[in-house]
C-alpha atoms as one frame of an Amber mdcrd trajectory, in Angstrom:
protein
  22.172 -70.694 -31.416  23.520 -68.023 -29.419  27.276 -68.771 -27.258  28.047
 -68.364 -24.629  30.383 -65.403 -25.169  27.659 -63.364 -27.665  24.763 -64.314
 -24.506  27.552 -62.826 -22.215  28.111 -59.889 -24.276  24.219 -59.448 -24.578
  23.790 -59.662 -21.043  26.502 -57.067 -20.131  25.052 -54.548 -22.885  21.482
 -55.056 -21.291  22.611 -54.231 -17.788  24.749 -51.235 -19.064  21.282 -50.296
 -20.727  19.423 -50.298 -17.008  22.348 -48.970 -15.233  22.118 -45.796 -17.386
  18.335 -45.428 -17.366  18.066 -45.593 -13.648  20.809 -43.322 -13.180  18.917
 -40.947 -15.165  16.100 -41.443 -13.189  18.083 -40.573  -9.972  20.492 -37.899
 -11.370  17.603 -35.513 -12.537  15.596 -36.553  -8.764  18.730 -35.951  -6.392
  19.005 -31.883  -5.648  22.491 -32.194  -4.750  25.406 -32.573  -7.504  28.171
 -34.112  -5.143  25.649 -37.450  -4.372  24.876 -37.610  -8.246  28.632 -36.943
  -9.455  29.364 -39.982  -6.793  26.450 -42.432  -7.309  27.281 -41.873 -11.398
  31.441 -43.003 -10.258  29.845 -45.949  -9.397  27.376 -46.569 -11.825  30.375
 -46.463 -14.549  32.360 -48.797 -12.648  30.030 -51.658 -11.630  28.696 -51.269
 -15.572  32.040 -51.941 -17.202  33.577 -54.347 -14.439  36.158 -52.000 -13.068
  36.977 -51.132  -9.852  37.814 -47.579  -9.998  36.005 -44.809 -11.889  36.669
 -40.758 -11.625  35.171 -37.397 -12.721  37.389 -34.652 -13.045  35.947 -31.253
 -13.404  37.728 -28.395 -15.164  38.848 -25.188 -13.469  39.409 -22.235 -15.683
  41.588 -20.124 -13.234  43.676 -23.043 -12.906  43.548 -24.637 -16.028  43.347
 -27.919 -14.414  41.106 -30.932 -14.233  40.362 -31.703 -10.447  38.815 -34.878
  -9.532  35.351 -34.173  -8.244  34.399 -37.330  -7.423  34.947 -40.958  -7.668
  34.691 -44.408  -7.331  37.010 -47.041  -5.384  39.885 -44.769  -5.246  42.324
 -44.564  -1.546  41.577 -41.296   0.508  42.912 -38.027  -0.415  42.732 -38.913
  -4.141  38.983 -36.989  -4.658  39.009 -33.621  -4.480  42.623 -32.737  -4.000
  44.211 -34.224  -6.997  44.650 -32.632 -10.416  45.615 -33.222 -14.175  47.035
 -30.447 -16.480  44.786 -29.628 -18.979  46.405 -30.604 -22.045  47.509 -33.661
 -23.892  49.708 -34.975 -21.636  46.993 -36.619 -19.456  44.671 -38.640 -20.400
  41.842 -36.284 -19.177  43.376 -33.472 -20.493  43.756 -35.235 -23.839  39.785
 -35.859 -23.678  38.702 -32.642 -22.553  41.313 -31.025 -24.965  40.007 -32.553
 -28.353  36.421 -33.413 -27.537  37.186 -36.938 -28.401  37.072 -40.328 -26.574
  40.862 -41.481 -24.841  41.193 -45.246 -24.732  44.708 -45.890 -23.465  44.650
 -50.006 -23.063  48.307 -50.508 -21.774  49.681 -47.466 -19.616  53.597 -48.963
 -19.373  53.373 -48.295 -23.186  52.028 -44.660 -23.442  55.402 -42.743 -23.416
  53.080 -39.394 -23.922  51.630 -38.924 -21.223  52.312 -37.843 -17.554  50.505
 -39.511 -15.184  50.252 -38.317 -11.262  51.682 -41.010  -8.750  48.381 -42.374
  -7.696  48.391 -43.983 -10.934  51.006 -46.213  -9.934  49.704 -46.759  -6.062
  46.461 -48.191  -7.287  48.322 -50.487 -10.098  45.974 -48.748 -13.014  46.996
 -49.862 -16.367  43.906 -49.736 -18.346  42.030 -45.974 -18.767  38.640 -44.732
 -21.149  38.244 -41.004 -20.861  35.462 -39.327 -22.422  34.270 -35.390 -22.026
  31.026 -34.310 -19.989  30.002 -31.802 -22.476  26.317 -30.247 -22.464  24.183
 -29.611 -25.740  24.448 -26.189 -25.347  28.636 -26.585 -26.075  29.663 -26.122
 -22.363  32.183 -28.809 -21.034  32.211 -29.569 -17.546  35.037 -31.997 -17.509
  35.773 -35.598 -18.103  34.594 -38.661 -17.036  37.188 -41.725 -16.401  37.200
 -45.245 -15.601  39.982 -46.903 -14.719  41.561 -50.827 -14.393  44.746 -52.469
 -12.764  43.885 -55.118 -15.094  44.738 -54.406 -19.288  41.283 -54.476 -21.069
  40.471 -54.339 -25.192  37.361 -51.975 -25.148  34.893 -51.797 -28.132  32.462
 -49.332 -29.125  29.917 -50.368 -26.873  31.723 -49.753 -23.673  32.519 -46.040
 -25.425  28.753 -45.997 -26.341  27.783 -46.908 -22.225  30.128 -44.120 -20.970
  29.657 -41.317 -23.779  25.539 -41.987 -22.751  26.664 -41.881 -18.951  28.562
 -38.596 -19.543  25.670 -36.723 -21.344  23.436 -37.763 -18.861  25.955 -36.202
 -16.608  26.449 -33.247 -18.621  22.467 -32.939 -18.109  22.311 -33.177 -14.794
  25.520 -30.763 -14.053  23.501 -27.925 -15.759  20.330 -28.622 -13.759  22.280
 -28.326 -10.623  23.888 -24.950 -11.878  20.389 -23.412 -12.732  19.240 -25.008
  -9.479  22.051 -23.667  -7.380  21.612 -20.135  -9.662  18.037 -19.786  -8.515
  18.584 -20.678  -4.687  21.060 -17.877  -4.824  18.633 -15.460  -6.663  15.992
 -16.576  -4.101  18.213 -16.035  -1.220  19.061 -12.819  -2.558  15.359 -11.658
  -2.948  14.946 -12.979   0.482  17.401 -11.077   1.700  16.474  -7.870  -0.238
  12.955  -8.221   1.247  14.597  -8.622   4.724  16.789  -5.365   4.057  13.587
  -3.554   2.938  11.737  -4.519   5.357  14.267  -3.581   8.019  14.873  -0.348
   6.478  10.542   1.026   6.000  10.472  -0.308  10.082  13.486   1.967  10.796
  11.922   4.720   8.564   8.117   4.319  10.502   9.756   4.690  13.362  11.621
   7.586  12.421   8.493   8.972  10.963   6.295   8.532  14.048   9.183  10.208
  16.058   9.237  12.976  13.944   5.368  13.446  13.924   5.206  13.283  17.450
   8.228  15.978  17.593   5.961  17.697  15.537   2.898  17.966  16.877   4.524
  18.407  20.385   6.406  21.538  19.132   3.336  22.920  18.281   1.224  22.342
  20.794   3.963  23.991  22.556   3.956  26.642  20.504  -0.272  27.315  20.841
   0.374  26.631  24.929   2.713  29.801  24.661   0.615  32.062  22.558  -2.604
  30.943  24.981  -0.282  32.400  27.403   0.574  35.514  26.129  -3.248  35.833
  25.335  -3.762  35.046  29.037  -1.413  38.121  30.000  -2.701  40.931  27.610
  -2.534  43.450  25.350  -4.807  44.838  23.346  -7.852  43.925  21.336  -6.001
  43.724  17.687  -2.922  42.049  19.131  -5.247  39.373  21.134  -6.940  39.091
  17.688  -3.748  38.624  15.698  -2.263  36.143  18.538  -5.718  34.124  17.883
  -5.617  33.895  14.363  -1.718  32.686  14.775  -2.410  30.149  17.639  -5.744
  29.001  14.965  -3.660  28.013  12.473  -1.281  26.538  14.730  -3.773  24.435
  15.648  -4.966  23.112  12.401  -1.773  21.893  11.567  -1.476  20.489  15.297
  -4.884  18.584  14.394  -3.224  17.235  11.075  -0.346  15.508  12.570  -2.760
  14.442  16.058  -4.526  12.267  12.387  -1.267  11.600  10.961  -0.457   9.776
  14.122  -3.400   7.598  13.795  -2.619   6.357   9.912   0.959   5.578   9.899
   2.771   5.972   6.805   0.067   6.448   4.699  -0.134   9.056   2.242  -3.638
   9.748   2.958  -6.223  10.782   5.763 -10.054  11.382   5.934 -10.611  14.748
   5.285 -14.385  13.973   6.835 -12.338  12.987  10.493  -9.926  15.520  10.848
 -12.965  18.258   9.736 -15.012  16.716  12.852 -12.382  17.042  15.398 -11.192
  20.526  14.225 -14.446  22.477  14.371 -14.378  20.449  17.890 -11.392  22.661
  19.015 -12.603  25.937  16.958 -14.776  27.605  19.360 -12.051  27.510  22.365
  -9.957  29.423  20.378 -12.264  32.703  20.047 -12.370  35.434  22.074 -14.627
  34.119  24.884 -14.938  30.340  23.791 -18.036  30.746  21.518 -20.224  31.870
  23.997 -23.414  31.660  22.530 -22.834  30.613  18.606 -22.910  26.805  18.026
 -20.303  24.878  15.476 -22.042  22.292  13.953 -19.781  19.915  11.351 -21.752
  17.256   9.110 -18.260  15.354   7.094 -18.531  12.273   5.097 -15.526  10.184
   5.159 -12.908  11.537   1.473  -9.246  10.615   1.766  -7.130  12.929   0.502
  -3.599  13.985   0.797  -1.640  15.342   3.257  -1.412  19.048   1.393  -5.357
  19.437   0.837  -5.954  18.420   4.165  -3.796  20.956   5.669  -5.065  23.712
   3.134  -8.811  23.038   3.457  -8.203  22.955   7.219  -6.297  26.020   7.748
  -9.167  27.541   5.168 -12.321  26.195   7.444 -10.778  27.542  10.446 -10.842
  31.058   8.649 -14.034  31.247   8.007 -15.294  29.844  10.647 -13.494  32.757
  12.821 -14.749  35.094  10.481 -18.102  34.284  11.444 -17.641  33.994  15.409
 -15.893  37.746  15.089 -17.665  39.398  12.796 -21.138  37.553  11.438 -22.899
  37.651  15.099 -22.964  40.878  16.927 -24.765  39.468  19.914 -23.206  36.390
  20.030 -26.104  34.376  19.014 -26.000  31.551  15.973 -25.268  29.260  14.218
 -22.288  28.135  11.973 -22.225  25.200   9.828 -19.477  22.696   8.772 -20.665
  20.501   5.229 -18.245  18.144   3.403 -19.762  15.883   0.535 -18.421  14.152
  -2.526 -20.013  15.968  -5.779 -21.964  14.317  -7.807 -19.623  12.508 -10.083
 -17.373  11.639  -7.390 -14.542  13.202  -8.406 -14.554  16.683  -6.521 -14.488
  17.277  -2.488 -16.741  20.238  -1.684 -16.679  21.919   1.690 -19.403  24.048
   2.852 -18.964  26.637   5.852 -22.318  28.676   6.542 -23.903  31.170   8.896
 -26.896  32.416   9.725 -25.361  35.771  10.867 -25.647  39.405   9.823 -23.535
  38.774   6.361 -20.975  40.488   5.351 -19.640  42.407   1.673 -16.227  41.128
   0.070 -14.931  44.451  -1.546 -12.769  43.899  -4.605  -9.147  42.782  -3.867
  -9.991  42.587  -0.061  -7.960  41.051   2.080 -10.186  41.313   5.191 -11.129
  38.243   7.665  -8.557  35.958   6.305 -10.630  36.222   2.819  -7.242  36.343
   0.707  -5.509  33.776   2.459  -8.723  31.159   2.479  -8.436  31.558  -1.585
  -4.746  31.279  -2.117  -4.851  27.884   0.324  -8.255  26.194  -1.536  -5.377
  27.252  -4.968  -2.878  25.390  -4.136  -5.018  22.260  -4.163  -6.458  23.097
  -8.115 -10.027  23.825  -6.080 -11.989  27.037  -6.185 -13.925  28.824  -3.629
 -17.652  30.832  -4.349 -19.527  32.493  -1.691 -23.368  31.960  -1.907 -25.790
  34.481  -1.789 -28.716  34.626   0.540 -28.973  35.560   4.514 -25.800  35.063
   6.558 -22.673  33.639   4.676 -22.105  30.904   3.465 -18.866  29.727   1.253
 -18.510  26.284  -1.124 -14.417  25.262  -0.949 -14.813  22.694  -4.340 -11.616
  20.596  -4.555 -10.147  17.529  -6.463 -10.265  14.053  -4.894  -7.126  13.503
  -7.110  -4.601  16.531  -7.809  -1.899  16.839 -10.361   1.609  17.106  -9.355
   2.174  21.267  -8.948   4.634  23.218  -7.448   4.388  24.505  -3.817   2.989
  27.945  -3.469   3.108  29.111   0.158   0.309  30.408   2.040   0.849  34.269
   3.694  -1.888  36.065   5.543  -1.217  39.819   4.792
C-alpha cells in the first residue's frame, strides 16, 4: 500500500519527468535563446514548487555571473544584476567547483555575500547547479530560489542537474546557430560587395572601351583627312596601311562592346565585319576587286583576335595593291575549325597575278603578318598555285607567353 506522502512524492517526480521532456522538446524547437533561457526559469520553478528561479551566465571580461534570465523575480533584477565569481556566492560557488550548492537556511551561511535583492524578495532557501556542455564549456549556473526553508534530496538535484544539461544543449545550439547567421550574413554581404564592385568595374570597362574605340576612330577620321589633302603616292600608301590597322583594332573594341566582360569574341563575326570595311580603305575603294569572307563562328581571345585581324587586313591590301593590275578580282576570306577541333585556320586567297616572297623580305606587310600569327603559337604557309593564297593556322587554346610587340619595318 502506497501513502500518501510516497504517492505524493511519486507524483511530483513524474511531473518533474514531463516538465523536463517537454522542455527539451521546446528548447531545441525555439531559434531564439532569451525565450528558451526564460521558458526553462519557469519550468524549474513550477517543477520544484518555488516561486523564483534564475540563470546567471558567466562573463569572462568581467569575471562575473549576470543573471540572464529568470523566473518570478521584481523588475530590474534580470539582466542588470551580478554575482562575483567565486565562492562567496552561491553561483559563484557552483560555477567555481563544478559541483551542486544546496544552501537550505541563508540566515545561517556566514560565507557567503549575497546582493540585496536577496533580502527584498525574503529568499532563504537556494540549489545552484552549473550549465556545463559535454564538450567541457560552462555557460553559467542555474538557480532556484525559496522565501520558504526547504530540505532538498537527490531527486530535486537530479530534476535540475537534467534541466541544466538540457540547457547546456540548447545554449550551444543557439551559439552555432547565431555563428552561422553571422557567417551567412557575412557571405551575403561579401556577395553584395562583389557584386557592387564587378558592376562598378563593367561600367568602368565599357567607358573605357568606348574611350577607346572613339579615340581611334578619331584617329582613322584624321589620317582619312590628311589622305584627303595629299601628298604623294608612298606617303598616301603608308597613311593607308596606318589608318588599316587602326581600323582593325577599332573593329575589335566596336565587338568588345557587344560581349561585355567576357574574355572572348567570335573570331568568325569580327572577320565578317572587317573585310566589310577593307575595301574603303584602298586607294580608290576597291574599284573593281570583290572581298568575299566565308567565317564560321571560333571564340577566341582578345590577343588572337587582334593579331589575326591586323594579319587579314595585310594581306588582303597586299592583294588590292599589288595582286590585280587592272583592278579586276577576286579576294577571298576562309575561317574553319581543323579537323580535330583544336586549331583556327584562316585562309586569305586571290585569284590575281601572284607574287614571289624573296628570302628575309619584308615587302607588303609579309614580315609583320608572320610575327602577329607568332605571337598567338600559330604559323602561316603560303599555297602554291595561281594567284595567292595564305593559311594563318592558330590554337583555339594558347599557353600563357610573354607579349612580343608587333612593328612593321
Amino acid at each position: 500500500m502506497v501513502s500518501p506522502t510516497q504517492q505524493r512524492h511519486v507524483d511530483r517526480l513524474l511531473r518533474q519527468q514531463a516538465s523536463l521532456a517537454q522542455f527539451g522538446s521546446y528548447a531545441f524547437s525555439e531559434p531564439q535563446l532569451g525565450k528558451i533561457l526564460t521558458e526553462a526559469a519557469r519550468v524549474c520553478a513550477e517543477g520544484l514548487g518555488v516561486p523564483f528561479c534564475k540563470i546567471c551566465r558567466y562573463r569572462a571580461v568581467e569575471d562575473d555571473l549576470l543573471i540572464e534570465a529568470g523566473w518570478g523575480w521584481h523588475e530590474g533584477v534580470v539582466g542588470r544584476v551580478v554575482s562575483a565569481a567565486n565562492e562567496s556566492s552561491p553561483q559563484g560557488r557552483a560555477y567555481v567547483t563544478g559541483q551542486p550548492v544546496i544552501l537550505s537556511n541563508l540566515r545561517e551561511a556566514n560565507d557567503v555575500v549575497l546582493p540585496a535583492f536577496y533580502g527584498q524578495h525574503g529568499i532563504i532557501s537556494t540549489i545552484d547547479v552549473i550549465i556545463k556542455s559535454k564538450e567541457g564549456d560552462a555557460y553559467g549556473v542555474l538557480e532556484i530560489d525559496s522565501p520558504v526553508q526547504h530540505t532538498y534530496d537527490r531527486h530535486d538535484i537530479d530534476f535540475l542537474t537534467g534541466f541544466a544539461n538540457v540547457l547546456a544543449e540548447a545554449v550551444a545550439t543557439a551559439n552555432r546557430n547565431d555563428m552561422l547567421r553571422s557567417t551567412v550574413r557575412l557571405m551575403e554581404a561579401l556577395v553584395e560587395e562583389k557584386d557592387k564592385l564587378l558592376a562598378e568595374r563593367a561600367m568602368m570597362a565599357e567607358e573605357l572601351k568606348h574611350r577607346v574605340r572613339n579615340n581611334l576612330q578619331l584617329i582613322q577620321a584624321m589620317l582619312f583627312t590628311h589622305m584627303k589633302i595629299g601628298g604623294g603616292e608612298q606617303e598616301q600608301a603608308s597613311v593607308r596601311a596606318i589608318s588599316r590597322r587602326v581600323m582593325t583594332l577599332s573593329e575589335v573594341y566596336e565587338q568588345l562592346l557587344g560581349t561585355g566582360l567576357d574574355r572572348t569574341i567570335d573570331l568568325g563575326e569580327y572577320m565578317r565585319s572587317l573585310c566589310g570595311r577593307l575595301p574603303g580603305l584602298q586607294g580608290n575603294g576597291g574599284g573593281g576587286i570583290a572581298l568575299v569572307c566565308r567565317a564560321e563562328a571560333l571564340l577566341v581571345d582578345l590577343d588572337t583576335v587582334t593579331a589575326m585581324g591586323m594579319a587579314v587586313a595585310e594581306i588582303v591590301s597586299n592583294s588590292f595593291e599589288h595582286a590585280f593590275p587592272d583592278g579586276i578580282g577576286t579576294v577571298s576570306v576562309g575561317l574553319v575549325r581543323s579537323a580535330d577541333g583544336l586549331d583556327g585556320v584562316l585562309t586569305v586567297a586571290d585569284d590575281g597575278v601572284g607574287f614571289v616572297e624573296k628570302p628575309g623580305s619584308k615587302r607588303h606587310g609579309v614580315g609583320l603578318v608572320r610575327r602577329l600569327v607568332q605571337q598567338v603559337m600559330g604559323t602561316v604557309e603560303r599555297g602554291e598555285g595561281p594567284g595567292t593564297s595564305w593559311s594563318l593556322t592558330f590554337p583555339l587554346h594558347t599557353p600563357p607567353r610573354e607579349p612580343t610587340p608587333a612593328v612593321a619595318h
